[in-house]
Every structure is written in C-alpha cells, then in structure tokens.
BADO-373093 format. One record per residue (C-alpha): residue in one letter; z, y, x; residue number from 1. Coordinates in pm, whole numbers, plus 50000, padded with zeros to 5 digits. Layout:
residues N
resn, pz, py, px, resi
A, Z, Y, X, NUM
...
end
This chain:
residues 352
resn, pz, py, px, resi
X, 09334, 40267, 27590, 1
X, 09537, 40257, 27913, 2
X, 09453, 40656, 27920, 3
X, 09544, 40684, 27541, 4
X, 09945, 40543, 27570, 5
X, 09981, 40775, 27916, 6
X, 09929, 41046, 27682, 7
X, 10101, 40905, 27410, 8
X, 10376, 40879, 27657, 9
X, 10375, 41245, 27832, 10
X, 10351, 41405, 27457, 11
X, 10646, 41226, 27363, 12
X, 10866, 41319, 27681, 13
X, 10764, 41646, 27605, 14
X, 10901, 41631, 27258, 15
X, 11217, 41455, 27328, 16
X, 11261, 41748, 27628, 17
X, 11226, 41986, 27382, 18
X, 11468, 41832, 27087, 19
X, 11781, 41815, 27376, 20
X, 11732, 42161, 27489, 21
X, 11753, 42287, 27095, 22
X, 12079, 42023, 27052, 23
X, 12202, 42228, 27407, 24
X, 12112, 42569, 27304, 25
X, 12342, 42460, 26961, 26
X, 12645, 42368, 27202, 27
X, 12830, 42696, 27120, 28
X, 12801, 42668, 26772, 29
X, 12963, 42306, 26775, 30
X, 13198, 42383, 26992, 31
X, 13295, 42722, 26763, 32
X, 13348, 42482, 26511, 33
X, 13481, 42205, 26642, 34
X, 13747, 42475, 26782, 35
X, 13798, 42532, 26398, 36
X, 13898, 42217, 26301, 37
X, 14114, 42128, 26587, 38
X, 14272, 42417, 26518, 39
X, 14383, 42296, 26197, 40
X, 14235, 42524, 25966, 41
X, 13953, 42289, 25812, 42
X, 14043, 41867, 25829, 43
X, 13648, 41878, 25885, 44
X, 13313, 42054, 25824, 45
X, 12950, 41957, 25864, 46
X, 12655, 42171, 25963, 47
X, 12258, 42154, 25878, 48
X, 12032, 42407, 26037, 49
X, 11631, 42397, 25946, 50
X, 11376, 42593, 26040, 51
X, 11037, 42606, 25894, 52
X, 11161, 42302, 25676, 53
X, 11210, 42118, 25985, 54
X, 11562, 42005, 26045, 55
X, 11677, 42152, 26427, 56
X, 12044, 42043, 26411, 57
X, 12275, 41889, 26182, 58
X, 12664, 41785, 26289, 59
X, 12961, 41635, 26129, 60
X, 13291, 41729, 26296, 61
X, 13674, 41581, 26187, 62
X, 13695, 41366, 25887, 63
X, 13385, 41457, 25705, 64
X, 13053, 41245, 25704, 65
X, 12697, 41206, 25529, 66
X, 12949, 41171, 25183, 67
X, 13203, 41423, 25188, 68
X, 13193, 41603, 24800, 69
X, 13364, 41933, 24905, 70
X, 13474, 42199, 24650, 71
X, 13229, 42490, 24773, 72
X, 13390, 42776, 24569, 73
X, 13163, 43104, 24550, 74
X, 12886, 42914, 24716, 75
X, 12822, 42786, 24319, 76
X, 12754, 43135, 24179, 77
X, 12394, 43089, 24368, 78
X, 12378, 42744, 24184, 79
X, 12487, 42927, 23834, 80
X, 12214, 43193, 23877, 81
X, 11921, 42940, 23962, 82
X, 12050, 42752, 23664, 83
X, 12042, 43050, 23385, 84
X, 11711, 43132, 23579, 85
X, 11510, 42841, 23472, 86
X, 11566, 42915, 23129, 87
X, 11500, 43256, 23205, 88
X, 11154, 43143, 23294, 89
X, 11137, 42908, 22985, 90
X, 11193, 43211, 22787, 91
X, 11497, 43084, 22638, 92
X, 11700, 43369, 22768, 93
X, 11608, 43724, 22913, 94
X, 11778, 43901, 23222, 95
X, 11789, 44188, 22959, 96
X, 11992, 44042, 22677, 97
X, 12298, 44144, 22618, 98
X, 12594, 43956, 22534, 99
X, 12677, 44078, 22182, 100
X, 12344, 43902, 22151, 101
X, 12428, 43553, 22151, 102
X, 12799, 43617, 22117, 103
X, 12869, 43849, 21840, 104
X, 13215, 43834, 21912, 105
X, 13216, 44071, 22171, 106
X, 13219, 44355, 21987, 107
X, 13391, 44606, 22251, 108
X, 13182, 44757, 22580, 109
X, 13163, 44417, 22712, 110
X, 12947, 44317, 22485, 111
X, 12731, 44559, 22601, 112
X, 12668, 44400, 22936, 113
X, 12346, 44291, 22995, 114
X, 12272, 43867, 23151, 115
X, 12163, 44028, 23484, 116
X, 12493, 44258, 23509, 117
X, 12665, 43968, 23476, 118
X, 12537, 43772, 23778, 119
X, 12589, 44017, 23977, 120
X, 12927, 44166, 23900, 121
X, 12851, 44455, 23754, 122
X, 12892, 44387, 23413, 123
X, 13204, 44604, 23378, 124
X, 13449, 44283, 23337, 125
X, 13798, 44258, 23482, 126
X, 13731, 44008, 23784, 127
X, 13974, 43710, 23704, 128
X, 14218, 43591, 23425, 129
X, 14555, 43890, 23477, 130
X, 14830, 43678, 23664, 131
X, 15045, 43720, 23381, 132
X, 14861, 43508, 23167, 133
X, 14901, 43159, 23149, 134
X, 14684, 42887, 23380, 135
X, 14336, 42855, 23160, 136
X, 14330, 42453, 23120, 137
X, 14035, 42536, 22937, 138
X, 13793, 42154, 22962, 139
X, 13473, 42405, 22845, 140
X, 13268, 42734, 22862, 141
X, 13365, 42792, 22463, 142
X, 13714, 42747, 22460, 143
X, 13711, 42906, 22812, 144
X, 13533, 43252, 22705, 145
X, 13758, 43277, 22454, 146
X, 14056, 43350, 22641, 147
X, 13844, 43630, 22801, 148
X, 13743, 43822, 22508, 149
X, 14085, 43954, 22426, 150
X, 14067, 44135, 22807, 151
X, 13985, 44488, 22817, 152
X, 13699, 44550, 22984, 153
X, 13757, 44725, 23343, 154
X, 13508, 44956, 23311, 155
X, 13201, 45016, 23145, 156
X, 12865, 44792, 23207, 157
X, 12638, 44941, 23517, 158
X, 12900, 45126, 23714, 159
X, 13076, 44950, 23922, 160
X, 13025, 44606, 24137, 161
X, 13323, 44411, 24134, 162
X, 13272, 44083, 24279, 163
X, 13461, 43813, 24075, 164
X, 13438, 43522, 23832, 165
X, 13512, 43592, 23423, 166
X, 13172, 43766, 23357, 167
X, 12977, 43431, 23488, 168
X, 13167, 43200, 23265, 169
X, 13011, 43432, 22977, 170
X, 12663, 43390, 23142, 171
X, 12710, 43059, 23115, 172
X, 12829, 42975, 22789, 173
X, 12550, 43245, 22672, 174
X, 12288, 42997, 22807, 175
X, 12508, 42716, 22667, 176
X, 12406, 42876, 22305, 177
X, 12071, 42943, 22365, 178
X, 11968, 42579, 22417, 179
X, 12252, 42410, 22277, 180
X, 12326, 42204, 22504, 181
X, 12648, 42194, 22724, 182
X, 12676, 42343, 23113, 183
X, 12701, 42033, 23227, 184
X, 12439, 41890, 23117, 185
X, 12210, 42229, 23173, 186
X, 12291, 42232, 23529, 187
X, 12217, 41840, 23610, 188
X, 11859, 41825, 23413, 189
X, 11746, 42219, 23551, 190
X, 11849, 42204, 23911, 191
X, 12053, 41911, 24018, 192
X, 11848, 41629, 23909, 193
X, 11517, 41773, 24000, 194
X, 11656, 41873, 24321, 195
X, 11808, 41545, 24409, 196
X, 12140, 41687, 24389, 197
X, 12332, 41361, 24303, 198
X, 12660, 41481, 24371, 199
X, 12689, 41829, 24248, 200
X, 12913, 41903, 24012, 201
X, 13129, 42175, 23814, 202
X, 13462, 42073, 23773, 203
X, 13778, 42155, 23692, 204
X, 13970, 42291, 24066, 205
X, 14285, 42282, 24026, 206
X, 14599, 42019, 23891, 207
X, 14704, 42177, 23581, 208
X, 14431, 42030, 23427, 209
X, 14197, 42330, 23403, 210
X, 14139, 42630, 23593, 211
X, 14086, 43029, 23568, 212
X, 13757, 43088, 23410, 213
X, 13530, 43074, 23748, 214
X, 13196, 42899, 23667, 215
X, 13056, 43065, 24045, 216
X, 13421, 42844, 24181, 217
X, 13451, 42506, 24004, 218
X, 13093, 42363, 24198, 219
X, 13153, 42039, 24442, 220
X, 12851, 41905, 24619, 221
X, 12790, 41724, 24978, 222
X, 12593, 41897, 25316, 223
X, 12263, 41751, 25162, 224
X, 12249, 41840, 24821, 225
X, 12327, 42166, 24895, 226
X, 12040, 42160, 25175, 227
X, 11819, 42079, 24877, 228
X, 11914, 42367, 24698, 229
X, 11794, 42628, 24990, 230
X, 11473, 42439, 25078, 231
X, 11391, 42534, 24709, 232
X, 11459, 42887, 24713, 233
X, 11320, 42905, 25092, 234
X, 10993, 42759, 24958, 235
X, 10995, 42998, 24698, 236
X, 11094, 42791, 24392, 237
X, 10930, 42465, 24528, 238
X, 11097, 42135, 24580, 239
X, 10871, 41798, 24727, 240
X, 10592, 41953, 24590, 241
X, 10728, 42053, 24217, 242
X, 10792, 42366, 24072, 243
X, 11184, 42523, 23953, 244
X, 11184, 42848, 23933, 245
X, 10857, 43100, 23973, 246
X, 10823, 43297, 24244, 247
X, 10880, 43613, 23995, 248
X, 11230, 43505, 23951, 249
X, 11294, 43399, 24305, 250
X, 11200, 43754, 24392, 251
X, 11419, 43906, 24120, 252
X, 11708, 43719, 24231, 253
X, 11695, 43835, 24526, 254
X, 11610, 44187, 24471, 255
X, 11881, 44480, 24481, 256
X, 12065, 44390, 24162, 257
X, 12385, 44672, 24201, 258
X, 12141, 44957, 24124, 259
X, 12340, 45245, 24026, 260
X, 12674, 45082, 24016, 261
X, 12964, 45211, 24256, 262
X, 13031, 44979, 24576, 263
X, 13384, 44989, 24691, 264
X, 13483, 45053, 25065, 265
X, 13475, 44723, 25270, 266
X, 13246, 44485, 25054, 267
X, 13095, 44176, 25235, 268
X, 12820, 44261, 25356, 269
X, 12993, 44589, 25531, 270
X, 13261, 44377, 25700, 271
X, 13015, 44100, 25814, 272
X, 12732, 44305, 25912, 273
X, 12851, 44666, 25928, 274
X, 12532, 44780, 25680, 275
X, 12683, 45025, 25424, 276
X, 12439, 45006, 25175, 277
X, 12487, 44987, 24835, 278
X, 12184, 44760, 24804, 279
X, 12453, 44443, 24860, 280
X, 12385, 44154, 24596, 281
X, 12119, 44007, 24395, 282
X, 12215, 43759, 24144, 283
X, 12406, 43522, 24255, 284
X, 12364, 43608, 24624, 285
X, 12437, 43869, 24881, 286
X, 12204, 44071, 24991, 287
X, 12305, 44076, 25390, 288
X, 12014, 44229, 25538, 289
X, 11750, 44408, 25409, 290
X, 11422, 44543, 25547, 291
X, 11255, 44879, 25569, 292
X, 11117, 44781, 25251, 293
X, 11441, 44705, 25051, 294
X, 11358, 44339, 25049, 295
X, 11624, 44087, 25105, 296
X, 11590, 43928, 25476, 297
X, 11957, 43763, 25488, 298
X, 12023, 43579, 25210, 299
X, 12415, 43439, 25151, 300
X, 12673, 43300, 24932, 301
X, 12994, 43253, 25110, 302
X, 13319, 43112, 25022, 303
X, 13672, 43180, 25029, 304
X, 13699, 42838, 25142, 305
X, 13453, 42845, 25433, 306
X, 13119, 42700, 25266, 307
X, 12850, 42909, 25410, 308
X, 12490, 42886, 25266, 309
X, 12182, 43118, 25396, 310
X, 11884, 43211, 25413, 311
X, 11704, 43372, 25720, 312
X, 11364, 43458, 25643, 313
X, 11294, 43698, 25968, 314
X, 11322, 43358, 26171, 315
X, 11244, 43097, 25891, 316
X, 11611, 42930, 25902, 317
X, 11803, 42849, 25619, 318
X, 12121, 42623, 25676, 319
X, 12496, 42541, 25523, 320
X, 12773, 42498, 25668, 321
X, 13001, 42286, 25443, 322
X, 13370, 42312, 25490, 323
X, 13718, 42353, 25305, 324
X, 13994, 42512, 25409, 325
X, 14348, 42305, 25444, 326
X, 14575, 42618, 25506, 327
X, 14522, 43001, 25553, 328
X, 14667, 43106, 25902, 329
X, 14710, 43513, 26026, 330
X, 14402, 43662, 26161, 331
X, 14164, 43361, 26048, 332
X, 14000, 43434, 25704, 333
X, 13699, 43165, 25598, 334
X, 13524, 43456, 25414, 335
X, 13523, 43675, 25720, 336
X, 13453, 43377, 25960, 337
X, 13176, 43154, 25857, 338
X, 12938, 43411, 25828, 339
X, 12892, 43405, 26216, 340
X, 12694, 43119, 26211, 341
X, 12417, 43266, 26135, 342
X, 12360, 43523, 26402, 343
X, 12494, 43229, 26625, 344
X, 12205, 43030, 26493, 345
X, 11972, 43313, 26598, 346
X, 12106, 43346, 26920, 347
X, 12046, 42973, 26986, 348
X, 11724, 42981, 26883, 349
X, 11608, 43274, 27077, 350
X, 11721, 43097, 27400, 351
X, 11406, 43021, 27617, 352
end
C-alpha cells in the first residue's frame, strides 16, 4: 500500500511538472494578448487551446469571463455552413441546387448560383447591401432576401470568389423553405442544442433595429460554445459520442470549394500565410494550409472583429480565441492579427 501512494505520488508530480511547463511555454501568447487589450484595442478576450480533445490552456484577460456573449462576426459563416449541412445530409437540400430552385424569384444569373457557390463566395453576388441604399432593418431571412433580389448580380456564378455576406442570407432562407421552419429555430435544434451551444445566437448587430443582410455576421456565442463547435468538426462530425454531420460532408466542407473561380490579389490566406493558391476556402471556412494532397490542414474562420476559430490537424489543436474589437487604431487590423495565434500555439507546443 505504502509502495502504491509513493507512486501515486511521483506520477502525479510528474503530471503537475508537466501541466506548468505547457502554462510557461503559453507565456508569450498571454502576454501577446494581454499586450492587446492593454493597449486598448479589445476591453477583453479569452483564449481555449486543446489538443487531442484535451484542453492545454485556456485564459480570460480584461473584462471578459466564463459568460461573456461576444458578437463573433465572420466566425458565424462556419456555424451557417454546418447548419445548411445537416440538412444537406437529411436530404432536404443538395450542395447542387440552385437557387431559382426554391426561390423562383430569382429569375436573373443569380438564380443560377448553385447552394455550394454560395457558401463559399463564389456565387457571383455583389458582396454587401450598395452604401447608397438604406440600413436593411430587415427582423428575417424573407423580408431580408428581398431587398437583395433587385441587385445586379456582380458577375456570373463560378468565376470569381468574393468573400462577403448577401449570397449566405439566400442560403439561408433557401434552407428556411425547404423545411419550413425559421433560421432561428434551424440553427438551435441542428447545431446549437445538440452541441450544447446555449448561448449562440443570430441576431440583429447593429442599433437601427436591423442590419445589412450578413447571416455569416449577426452570430453571438461565449469561448465555450464555440469550443463545442470545433471539437465537432475536429472529431469529424462527432459530439459526446453523437453524430451531426457525416464525415462525407465534413470532408466536403472542407475541400477546395473556389474551383475555377478567379482569386483576387491579397486574399486571406495570402496575407496571413503567404500561400498563393487559389485553393483558399471551403464552405464556410478558409482553407489556410493545405497538404501535398490538396487536403485542408489549417482550418479558419476569422473575424473582422478579432474572433479567431481553427483547426490544426498536422498537430491535433483546434482552439478560439474570442474577442471584440472597441476601436480600430493605424497599423492594428483584427483580421490581419489574430491569425498569429495559431503558429504561436505551434511554437509553444514544440518547445521541449
């Protein structure tokens, strides 16, 4: 017995040795970020790292906590595509249907575009409302996708990636008709409920009472829920042992979804990473590295505002870093920025 609690005892030095040198090799990356909100340009963030679904580090820095329901911005286009996805699988919708399918309204070229092209900007739409028109204080998808089908389209469907909102709204309300039953409530019984997501939500995100059509913008969740999310599509569609989304679909998400379709100069994943591929996004996520093999290694889906979410499957890691910003300040961009963490990450975990 005596012999049994001595090793008891050494293992769990050993283990608590371990756990500070991971929490020191992660000192750079809190003090990066802590340097970001004393700076002033977040009032707080929060940070969960995990590798192999075991949680290595997780921080909370200036006035946020456990709590915090943060606007995440583009971070919810990867929660849009996961939702139209289930019903993808359910075959209540097809990555192949086009939109003058379900809305026979759109009778000009952008009714041509397919669900997929959609997700991931490509369907040939104009990328948000034209300044000139007035704030959309639209309350739902309908009403909402209305005031987009009197744009012209900006080009035709398959030609050109231009990352922006409108033609997700569309996706949206497409699913919307295809199971009758509102976004809303589509995106709490398909992925936030059965994900534990409690707090997730699309909202409104601005005061007029409305805001531009942006389904991939209006999303507000907390560090957790969103952790939820990734563990999913890290474990291949599998959450606590249940099923959300096949591993066909995971893989199609994440497979090279801009295809033939022109890539502007500059793009993400060129600024962040310096890979000029055209290869860049899948559905609802960028495509930040890539293997010989074309498949997706770096998985992302950052924010203007500074939410980061990713996926790292040459070193197992998926994390978010959860964040707002309170003011936009010369030669600091949130985009551009946040994106670090995860070759930080990497670097911290490759520390002997």
């Amino acid at each position: 017995m005596k012999q049994l609690l001595i090793i008891l005892c050494l293992c769990g030095c050993f283990w608590s040795a371990v756990a500070q040198k991971t929490l020191n090799n992660f000192l750079p990356i809190q003090q990066k970020i802590k340097t970001w909100v004393d700076s002033g340009h977040y009032d707080g963030a929060s940070i969960v790292v995990f590798q192999n679904n075991q949680i290595l580090y997780k921080q909370y820095f200036g006035t946020y906590g456990p709590e915090t329901v943060v606007y995440v911005a583009s971070a919810g286009k990867w929660l849009v595509a996961a939702t139209i996805a289930v019903l993808v699988d359910e075959g209540k919708l097809h990555w192949e249907d086009k939109v003058n399918h379900w809305l026979l309204e759109f009778t000009d070229a952008k009714g041509e575009a397919t669900l997929a092209q959609l997700l991931s900007h490509t369907a040939g739409y104009p990328d948000y409302q034209p300044q000139s028109n007035p704030v959309d204080i639209s309350q739902d998808l309908k009403s909402s996708v209305d005031n987009i089908l009197p744009l012209p389209p900006d080009t035709l469907s398959g030609t050109k990636f231009k990352y922006g909102g409108l033609a997700m709204q569309v996706a949206g309300r497409m699913a919307e008709i295809a199971t009758g039953k509102s976004w809303k409530k589509l995106f709490q019984e398909k992925i936030a409920h059965p994900l534990e997501m409690t707090q997730t939500h699309f909202t409104p995100v601005d005061s007029a009472g409305g805001h531009a059509p942006m389904l991939g913008g209006g999303a507000r969740s907390t560090l957790q829920d969103y952790a939820n999310f990734l563990s999913m599509i890290f474990n291949k569609g599998v959450f606590k042992g249940k099923r959300i989304l096949s591993k066909k679909t995971i893989a199609f998400m994440q497979s090279d979804q801009i295809k033939n379709a022109k890539v502007q100069v500059g793009e993400f994943v060129e600024r962040a990473r310096g890979r000029k591929g055209t290869d860049i996004y899948g559905l609802g996520e960028w495509r930040e590295e890539v293997n010989a093999q074309g498949e997706a290694t770096l998985l992302s889906s950052p924010s203007w505002a500074g939410a980061y979410p990713w996926i790292d499957k040459t070193n197992g890691v998926y994390g978010f870093f959860l964040t707002h910003v309170t003011g936009f300040k010369k030669g600091f961009s949130p985009f551009f920025i946040s994106h670090q963490l995860a070759l930080d990450v990497r670097k911290a975990l490759s520390q002997k």
